[in-house]
PDB file of N, CA, C and O in Angstrom, chain B, residues numbered from 101:
ATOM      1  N   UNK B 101      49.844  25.793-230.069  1.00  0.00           N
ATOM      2  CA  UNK B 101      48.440  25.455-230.017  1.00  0.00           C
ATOM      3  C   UNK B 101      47.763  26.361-228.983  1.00  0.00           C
ATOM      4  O   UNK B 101      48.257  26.690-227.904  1.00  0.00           O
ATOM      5  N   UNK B 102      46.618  26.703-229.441  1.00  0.00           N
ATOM      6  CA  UNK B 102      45.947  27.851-228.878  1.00  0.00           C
ATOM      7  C   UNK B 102      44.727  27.188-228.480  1.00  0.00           C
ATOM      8  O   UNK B 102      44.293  26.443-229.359  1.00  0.00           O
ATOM      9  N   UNK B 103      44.045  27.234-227.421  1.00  0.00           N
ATOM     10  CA  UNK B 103      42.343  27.094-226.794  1.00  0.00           C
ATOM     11  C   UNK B 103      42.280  28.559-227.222  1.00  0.00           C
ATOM     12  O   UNK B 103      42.978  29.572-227.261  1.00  0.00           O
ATOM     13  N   UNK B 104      40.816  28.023-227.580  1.00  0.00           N
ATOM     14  CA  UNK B 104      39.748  29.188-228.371  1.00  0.00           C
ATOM     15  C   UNK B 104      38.783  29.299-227.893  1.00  0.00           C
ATOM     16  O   UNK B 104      38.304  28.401-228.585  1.00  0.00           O
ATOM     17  N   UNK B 105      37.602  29.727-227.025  1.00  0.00           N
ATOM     18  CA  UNK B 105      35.992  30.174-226.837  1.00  0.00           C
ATOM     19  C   UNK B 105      35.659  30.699-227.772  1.00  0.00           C
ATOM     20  O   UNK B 105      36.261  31.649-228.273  1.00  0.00           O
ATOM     21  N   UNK B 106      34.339  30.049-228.330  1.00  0.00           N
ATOM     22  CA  UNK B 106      33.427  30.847-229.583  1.00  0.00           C
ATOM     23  C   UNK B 106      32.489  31.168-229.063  1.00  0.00           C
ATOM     24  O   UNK B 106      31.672  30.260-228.908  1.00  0.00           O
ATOM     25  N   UNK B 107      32.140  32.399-228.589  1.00  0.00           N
ATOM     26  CA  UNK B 107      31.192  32.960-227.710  1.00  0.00           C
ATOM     27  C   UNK B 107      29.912  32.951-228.564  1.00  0.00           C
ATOM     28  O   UNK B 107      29.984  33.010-229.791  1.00  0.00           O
ATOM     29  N   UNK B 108      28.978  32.892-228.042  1.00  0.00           N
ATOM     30  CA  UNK B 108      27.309  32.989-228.512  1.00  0.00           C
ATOM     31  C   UNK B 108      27.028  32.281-229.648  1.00  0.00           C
ATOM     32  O   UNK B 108      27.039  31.058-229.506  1.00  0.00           O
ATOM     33  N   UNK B 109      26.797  32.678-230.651  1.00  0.00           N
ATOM     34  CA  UNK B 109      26.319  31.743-231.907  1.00  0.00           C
ATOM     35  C   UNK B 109      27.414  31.429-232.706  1.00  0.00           C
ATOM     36  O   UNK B 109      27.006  31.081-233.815  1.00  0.00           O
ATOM     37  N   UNK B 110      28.802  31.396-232.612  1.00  0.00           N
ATOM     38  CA  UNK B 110      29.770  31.186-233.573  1.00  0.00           C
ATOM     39  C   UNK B 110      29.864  29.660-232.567  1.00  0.00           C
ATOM     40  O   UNK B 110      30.422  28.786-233.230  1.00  0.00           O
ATOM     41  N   UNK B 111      29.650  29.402-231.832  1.00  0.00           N
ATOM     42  CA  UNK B 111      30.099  27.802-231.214  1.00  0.00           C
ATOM     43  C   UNK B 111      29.166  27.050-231.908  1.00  0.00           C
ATOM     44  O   UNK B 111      29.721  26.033-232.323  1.00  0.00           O
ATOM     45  N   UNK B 112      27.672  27.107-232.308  1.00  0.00           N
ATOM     46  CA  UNK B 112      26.808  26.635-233.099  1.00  0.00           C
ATOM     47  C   UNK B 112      27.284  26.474-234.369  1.00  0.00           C
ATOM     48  O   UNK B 112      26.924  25.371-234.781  1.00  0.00           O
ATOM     49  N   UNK B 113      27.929  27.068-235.176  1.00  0.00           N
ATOM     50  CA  UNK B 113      28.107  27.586-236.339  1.00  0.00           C
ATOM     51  C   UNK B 113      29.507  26.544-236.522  1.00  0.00           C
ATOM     52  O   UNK B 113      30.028  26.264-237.602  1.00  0.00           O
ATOM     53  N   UNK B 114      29.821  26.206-235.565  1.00  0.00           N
ATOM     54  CA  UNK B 114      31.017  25.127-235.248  1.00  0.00           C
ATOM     55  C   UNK B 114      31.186  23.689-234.862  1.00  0.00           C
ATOM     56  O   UNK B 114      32.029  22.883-234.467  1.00  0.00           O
ATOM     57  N   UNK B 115      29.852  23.816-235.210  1.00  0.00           N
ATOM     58  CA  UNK B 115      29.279  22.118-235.232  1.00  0.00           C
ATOM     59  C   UNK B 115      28.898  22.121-233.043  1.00  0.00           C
ATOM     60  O   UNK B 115      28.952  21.101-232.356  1.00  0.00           O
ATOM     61  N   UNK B 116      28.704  22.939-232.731  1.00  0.00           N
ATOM     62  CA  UNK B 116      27.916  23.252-231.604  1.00  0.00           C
ATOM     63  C   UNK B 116      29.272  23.314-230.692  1.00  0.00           C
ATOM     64  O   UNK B 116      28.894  23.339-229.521  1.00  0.00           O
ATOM     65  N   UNK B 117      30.629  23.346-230.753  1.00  0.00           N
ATOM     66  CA  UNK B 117      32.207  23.148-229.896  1.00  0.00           C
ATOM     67  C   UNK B 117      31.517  24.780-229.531  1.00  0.00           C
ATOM     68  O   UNK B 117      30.847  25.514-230.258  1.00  0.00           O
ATOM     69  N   UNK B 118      32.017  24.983-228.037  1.00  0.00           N
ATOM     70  CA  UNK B 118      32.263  26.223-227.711  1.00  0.00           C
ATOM     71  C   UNK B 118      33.499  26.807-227.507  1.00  0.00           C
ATOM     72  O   UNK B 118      33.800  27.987-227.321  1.00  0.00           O
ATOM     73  N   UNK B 119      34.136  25.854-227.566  1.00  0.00           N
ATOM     74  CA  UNK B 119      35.972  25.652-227.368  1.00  0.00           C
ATOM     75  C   UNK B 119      36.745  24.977-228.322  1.00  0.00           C
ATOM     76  O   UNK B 119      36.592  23.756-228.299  1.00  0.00           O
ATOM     77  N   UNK B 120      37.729  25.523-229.362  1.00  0.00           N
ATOM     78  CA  UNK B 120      38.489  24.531-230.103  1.00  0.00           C
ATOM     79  C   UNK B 120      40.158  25.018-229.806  1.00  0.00           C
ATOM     80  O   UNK B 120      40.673  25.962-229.207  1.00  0.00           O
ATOM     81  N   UNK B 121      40.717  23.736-230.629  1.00  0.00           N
ATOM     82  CA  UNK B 121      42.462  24.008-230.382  1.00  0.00           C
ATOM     83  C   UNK B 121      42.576  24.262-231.665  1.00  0.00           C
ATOM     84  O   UNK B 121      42.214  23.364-232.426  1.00  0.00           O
ATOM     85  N   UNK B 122      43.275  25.957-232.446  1.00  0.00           N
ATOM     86  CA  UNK B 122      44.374  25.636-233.254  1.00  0.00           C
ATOM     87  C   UNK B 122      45.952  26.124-233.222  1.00  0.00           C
ATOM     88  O   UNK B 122      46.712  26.664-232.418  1.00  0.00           O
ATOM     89  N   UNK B 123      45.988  25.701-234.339  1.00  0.00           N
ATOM     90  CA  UNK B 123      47.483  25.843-234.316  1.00  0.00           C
ATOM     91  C   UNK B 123      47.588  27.311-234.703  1.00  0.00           C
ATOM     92  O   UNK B 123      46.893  27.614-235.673  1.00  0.00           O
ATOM     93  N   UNK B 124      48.123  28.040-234.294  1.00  0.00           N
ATOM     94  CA  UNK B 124      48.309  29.829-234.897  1.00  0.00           C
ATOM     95  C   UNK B 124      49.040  30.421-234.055  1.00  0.00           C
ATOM     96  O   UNK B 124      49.134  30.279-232.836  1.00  0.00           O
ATOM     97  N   UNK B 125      49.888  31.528-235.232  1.00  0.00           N
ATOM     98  CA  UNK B 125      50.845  32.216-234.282  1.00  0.00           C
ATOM     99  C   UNK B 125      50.188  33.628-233.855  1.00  0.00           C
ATOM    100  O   UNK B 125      50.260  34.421-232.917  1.00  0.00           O
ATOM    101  N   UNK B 126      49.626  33.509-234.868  1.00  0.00           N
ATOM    102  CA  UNK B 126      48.496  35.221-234.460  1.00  0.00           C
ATOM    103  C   UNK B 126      47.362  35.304-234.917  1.00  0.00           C
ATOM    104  O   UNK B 126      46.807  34.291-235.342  1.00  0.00           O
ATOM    105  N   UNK B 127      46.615  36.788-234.944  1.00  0.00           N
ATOM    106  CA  UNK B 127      45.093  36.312-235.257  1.00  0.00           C
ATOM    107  C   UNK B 127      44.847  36.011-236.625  1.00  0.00           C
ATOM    108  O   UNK B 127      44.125  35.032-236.814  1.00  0.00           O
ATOM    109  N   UNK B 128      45.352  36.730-237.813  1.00  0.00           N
ATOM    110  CA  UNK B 128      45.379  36.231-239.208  1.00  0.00           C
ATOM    111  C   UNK B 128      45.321  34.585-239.587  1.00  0.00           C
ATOM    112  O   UNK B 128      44.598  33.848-240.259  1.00  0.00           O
ATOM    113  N   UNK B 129      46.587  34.457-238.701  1.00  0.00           N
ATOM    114  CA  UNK B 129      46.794  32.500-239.227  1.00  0.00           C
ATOM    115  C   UNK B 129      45.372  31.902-238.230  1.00  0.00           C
ATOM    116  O   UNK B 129      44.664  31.007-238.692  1.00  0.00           O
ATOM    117  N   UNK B 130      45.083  32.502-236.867  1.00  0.00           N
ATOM    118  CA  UNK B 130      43.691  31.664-236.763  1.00  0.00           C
ATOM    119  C   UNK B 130      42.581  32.195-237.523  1.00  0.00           C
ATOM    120  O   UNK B 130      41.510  31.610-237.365  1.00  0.00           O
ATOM    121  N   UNK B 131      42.598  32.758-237.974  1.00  0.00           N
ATOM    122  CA  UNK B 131      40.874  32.992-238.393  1.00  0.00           C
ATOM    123  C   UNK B 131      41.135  32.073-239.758  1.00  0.00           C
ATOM    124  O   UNK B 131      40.325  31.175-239.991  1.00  0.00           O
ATOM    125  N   UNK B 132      42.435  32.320-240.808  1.00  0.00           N
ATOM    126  CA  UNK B 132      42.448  31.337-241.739  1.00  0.00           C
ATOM    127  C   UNK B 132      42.129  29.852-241.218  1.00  0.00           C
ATOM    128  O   UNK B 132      41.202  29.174-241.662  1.00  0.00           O
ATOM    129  N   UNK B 133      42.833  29.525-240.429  1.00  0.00           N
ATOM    130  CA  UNK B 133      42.645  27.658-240.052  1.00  0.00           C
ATOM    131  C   UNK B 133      41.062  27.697-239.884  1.00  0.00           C
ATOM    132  O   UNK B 133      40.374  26.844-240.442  1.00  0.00           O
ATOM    133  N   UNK B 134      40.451  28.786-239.040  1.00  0.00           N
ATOM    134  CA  UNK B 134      39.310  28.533-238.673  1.00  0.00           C
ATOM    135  C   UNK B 134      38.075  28.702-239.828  1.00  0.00           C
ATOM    136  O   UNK B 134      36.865  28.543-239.667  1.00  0.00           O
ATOM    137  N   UNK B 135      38.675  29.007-240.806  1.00  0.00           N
ATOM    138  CA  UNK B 135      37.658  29.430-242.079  1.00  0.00           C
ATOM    139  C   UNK B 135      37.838  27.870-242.604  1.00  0.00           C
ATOM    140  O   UNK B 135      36.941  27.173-243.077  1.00  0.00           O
ATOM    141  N   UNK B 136      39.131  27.521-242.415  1.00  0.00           N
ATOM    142  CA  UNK B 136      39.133  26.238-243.233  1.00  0.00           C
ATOM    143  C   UNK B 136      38.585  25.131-242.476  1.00  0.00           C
ATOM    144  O   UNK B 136      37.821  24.375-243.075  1.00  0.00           O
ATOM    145  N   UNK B 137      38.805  24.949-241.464  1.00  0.00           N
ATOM    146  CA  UNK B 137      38.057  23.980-240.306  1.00  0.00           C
ATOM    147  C   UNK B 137      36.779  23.693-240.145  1.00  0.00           C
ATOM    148  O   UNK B 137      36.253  22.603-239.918  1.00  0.00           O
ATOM    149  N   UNK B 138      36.047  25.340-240.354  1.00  0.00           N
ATOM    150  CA  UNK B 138      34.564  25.461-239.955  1.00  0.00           C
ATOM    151  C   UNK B 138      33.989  26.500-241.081  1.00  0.00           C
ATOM    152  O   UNK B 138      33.712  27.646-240.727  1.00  0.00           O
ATOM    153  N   UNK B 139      33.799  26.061-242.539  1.00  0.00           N
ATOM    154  CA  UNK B 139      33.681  27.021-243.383  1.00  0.00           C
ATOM    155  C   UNK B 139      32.691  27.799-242.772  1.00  0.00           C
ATOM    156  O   UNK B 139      32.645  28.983-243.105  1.00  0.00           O
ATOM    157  N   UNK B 140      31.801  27.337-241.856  1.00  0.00           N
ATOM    158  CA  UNK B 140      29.955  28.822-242.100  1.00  0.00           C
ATOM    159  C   UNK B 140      31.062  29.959-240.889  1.00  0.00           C
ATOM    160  O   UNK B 140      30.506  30.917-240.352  1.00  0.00           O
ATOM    161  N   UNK B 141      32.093  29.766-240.698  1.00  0.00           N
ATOM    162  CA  UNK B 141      32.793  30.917-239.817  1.00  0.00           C
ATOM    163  C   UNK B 141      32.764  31.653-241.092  1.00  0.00           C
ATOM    164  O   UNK B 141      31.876  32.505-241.067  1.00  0.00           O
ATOM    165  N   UNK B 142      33.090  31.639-241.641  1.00  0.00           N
ATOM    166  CA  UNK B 142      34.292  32.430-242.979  1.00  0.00           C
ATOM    167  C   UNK B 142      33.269  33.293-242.798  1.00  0.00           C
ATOM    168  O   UNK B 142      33.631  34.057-241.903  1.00  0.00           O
ATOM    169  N   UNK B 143      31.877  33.663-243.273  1.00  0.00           N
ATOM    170  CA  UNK B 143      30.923  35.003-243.417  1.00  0.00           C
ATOM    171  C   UNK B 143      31.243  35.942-241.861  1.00  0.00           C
ATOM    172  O   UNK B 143      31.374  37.163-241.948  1.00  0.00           O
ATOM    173  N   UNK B 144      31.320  35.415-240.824  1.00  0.00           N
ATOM    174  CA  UNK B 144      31.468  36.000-240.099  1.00  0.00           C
ATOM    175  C   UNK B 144      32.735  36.176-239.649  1.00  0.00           C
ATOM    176  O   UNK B 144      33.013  36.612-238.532  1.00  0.00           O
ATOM    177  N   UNK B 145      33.449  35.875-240.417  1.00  0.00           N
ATOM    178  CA  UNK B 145      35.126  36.371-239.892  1.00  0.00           C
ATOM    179  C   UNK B 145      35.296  38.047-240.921  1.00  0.00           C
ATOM    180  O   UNK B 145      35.692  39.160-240.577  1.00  0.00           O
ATOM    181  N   UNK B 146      34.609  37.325-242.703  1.00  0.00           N
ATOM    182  CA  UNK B 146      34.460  38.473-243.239  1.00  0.00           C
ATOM    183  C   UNK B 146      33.977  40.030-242.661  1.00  0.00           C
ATOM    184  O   UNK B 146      34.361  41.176-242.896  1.00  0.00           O
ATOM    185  N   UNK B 147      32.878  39.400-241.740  1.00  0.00           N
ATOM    186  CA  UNK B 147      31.974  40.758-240.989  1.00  0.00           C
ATOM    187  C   UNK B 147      32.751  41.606-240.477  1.00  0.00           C
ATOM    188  O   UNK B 147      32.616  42.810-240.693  1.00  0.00           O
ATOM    189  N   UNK B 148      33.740  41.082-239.675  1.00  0.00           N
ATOM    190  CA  UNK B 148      34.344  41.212-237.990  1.00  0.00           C
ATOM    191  C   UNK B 148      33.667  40.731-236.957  1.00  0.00           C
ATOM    192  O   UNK B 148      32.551  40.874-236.457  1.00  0.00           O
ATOM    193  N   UNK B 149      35.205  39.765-236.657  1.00  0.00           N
ATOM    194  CA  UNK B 149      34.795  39.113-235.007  1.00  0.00           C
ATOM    195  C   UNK B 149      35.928  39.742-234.189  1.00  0.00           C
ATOM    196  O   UNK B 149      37.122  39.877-234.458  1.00  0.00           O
ATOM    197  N   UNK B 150      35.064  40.156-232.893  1.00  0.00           N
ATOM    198  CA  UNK B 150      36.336  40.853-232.064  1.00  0.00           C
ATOM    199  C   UNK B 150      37.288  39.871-231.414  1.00  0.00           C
ATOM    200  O   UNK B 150      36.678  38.909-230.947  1.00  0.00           O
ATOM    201  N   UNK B 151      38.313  39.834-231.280  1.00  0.00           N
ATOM    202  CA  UNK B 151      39.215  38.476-230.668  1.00  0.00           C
ATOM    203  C   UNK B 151      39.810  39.201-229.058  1.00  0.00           C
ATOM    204  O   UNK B 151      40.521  40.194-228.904  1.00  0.00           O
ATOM    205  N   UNK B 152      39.445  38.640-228.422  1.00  0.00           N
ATOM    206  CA  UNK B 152      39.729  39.085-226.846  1.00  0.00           C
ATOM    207  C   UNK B 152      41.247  38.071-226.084  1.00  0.00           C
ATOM    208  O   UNK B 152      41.398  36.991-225.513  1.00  0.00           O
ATOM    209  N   UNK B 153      41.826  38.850-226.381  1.00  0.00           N
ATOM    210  CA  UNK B 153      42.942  38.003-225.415  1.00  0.00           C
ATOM    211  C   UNK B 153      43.433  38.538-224.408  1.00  0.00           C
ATOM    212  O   UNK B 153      43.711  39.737-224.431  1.00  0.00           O
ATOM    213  N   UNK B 154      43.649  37.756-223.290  1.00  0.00           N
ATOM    214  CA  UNK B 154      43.215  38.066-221.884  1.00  0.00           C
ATOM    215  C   UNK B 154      42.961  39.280-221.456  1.00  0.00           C
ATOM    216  O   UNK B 154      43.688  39.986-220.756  1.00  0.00           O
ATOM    217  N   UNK B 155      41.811  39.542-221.929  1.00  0.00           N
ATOM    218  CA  UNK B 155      40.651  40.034-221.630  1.00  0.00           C
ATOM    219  C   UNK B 155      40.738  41.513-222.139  1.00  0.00           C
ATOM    220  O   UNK B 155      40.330  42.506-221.538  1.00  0.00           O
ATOM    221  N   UNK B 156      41.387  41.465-223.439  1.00  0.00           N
ATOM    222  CA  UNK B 156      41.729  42.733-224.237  1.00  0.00           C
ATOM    223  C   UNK B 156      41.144  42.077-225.779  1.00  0.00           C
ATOM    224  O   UNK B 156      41.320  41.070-226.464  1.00  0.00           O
ATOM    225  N   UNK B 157      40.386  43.281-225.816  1.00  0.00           N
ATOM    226  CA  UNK B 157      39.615  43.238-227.287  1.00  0.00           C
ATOM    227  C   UNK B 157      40.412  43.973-228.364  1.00  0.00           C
ATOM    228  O   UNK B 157      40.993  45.048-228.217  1.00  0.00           O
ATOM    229  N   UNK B 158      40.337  43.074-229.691  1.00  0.00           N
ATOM    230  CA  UNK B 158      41.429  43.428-230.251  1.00  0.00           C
ATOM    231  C   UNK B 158      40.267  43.323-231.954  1.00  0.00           C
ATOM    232  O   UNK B 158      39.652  42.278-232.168  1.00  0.00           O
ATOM    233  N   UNK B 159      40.177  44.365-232.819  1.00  0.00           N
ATOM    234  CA  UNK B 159      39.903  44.450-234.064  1.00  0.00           C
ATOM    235  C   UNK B 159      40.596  45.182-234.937  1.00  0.00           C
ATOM    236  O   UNK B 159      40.982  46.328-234.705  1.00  0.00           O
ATOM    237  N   UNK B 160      40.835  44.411-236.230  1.00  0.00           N
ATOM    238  CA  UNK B 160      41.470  44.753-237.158  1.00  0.00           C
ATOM    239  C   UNK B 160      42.854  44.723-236.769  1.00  0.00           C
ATOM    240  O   UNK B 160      43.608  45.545-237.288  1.00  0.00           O
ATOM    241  N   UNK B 161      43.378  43.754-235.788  1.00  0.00           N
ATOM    242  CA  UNK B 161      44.860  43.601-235.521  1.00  0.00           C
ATOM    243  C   UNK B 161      45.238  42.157-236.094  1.00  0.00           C
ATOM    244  O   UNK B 161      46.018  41.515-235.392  1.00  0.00           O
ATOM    245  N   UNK B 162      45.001  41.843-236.717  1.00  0.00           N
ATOM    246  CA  UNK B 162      45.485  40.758-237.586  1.00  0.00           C
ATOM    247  C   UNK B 162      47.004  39.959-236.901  1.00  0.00           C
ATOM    248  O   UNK B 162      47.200  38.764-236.681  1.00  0.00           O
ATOM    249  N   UNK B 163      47.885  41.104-236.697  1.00  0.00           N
ATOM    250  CA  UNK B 163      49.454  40.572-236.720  1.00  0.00           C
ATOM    251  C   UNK B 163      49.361  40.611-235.320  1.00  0.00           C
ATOM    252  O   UNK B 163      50.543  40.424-235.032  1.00  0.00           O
ATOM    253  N   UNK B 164      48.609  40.758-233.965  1.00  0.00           N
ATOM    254  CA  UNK B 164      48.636  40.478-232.915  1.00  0.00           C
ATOM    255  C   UNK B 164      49.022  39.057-232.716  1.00  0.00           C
ATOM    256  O   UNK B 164      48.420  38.208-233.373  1.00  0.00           O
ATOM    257  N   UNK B 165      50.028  38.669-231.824  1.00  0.00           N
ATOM    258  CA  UNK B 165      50.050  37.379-231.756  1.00  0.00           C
ATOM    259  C   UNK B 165      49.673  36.633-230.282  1.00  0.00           C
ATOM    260  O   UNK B 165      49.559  37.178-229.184  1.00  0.00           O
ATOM    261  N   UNK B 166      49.486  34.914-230.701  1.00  0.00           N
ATOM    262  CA  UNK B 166      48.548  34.719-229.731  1.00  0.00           C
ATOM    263  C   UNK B 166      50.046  34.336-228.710  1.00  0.00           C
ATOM    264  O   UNK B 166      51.142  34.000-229.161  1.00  0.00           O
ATOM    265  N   UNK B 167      49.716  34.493-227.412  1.00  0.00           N
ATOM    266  CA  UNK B 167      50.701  33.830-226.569  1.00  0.00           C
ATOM    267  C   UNK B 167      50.179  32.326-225.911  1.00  0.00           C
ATOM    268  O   UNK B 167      49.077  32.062-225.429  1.00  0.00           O
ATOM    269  N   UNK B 168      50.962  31.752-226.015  1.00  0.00           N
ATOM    270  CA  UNK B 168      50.581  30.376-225.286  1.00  0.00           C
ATOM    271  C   UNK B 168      49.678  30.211-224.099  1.00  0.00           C
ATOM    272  O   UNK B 168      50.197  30.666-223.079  1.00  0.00           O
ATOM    273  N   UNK B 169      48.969  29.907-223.993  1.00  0.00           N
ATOM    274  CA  UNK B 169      48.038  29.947-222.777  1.00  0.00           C
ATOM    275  C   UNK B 169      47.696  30.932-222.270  1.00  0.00           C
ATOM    276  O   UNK B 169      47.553  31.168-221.070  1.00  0.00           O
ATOM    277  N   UNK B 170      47.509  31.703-223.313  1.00  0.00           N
ATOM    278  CA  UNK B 170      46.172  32.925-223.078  1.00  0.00           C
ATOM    279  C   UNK B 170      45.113  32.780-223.071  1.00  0.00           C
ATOM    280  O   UNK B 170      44.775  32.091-224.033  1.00  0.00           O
ATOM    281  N   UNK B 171      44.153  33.130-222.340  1.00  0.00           N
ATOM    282  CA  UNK B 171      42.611  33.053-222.586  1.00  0.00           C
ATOM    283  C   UNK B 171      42.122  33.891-223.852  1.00  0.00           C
ATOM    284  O   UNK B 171      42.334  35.103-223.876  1.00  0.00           O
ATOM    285  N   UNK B 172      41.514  33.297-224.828  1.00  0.00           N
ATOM    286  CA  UNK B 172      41.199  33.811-226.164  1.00  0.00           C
ATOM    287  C   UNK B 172      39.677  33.314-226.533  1.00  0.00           C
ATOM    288  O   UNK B 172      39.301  32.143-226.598  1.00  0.00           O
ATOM    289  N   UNK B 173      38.844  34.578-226.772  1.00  0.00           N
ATOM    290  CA  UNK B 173      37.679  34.728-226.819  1.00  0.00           C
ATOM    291  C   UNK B 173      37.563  35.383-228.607  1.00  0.00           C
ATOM    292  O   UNK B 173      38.392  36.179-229.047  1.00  0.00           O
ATOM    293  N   UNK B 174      36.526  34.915-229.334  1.00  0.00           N
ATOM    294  CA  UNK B 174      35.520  35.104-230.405  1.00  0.00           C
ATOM    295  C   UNK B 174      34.395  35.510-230.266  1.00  0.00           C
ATOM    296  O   UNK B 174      33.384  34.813-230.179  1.00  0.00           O
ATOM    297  N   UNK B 175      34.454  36.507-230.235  1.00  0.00           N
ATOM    298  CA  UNK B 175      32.565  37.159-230.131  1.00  0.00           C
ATOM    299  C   UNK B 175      32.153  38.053-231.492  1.00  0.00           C
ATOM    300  O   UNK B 175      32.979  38.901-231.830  1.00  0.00           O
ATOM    301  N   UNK B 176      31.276  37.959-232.068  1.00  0.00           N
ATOM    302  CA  UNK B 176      30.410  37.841-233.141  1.00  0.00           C
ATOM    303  C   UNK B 176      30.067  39.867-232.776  1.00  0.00           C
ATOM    304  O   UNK B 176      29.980  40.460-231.701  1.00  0.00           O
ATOM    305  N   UNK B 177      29.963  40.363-234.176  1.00  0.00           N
ATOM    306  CA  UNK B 177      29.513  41.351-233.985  1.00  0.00           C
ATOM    307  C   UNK B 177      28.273  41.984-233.873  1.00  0.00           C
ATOM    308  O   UNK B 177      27.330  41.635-234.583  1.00  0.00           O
ATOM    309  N   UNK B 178      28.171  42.990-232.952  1.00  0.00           N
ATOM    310  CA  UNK B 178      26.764  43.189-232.208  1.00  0.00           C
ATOM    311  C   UNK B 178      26.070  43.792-233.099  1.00  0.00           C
ATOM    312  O   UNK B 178      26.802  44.693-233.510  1.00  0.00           O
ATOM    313  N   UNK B 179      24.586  43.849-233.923  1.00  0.00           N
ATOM    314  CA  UNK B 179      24.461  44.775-233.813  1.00  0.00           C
ATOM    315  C   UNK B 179      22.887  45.244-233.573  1.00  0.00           C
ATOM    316  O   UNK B 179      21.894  44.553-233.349  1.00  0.00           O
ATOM    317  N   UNK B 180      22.998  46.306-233.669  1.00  0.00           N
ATOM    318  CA  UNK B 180      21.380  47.491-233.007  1.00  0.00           C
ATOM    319  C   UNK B 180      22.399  48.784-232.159  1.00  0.00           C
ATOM    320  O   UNK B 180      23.606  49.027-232.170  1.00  0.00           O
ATOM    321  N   UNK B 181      21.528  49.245-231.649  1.00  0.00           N
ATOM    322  CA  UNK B 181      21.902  50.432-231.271  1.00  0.00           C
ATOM    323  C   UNK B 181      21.033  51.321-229.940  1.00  0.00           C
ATOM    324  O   UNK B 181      21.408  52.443-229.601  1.00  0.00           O
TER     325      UNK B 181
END
């Protein structure tokens, strides 16, 4: 079991939690639980969300796995320029 931060508007989008627990061994199996948990994620998991674990930003690493009591961050992708 993993603590999660949903940084900025994905905690809204989560029935307003800025923090949830799931179960996952890496980032693939959470973003699935979390599509299923909190469907209005799913568009923005589609986008890319960057996943920060302790305090390393990680995209398009799917098979990264989470370690137990890591700090693990969701932040929504930016954009403008």
């Amino acid at each position: 079991m993993v603590e999660v931060t949903l940084w900025g508007s994905l905690g809204a989008i989560a029935g307003g939690k800025s923090k949830v627990e799931i179960e996952a061994k890496d980032i693939r199996e959470l973003f699935r639980k979390l599509a299923e948990q909190y469907p209005g994620l799913e568009p923005y998991i589609d986008r890319g969300i960057a996943v920060a674990i302790d305090g390393v930003i990680y995209r398009d690493t799917w098979s990264k796995e989470l370690p137990e009591g890591a700090e693990i961050f969701l932040l929504p992708r930016l954009a403008g320029g």
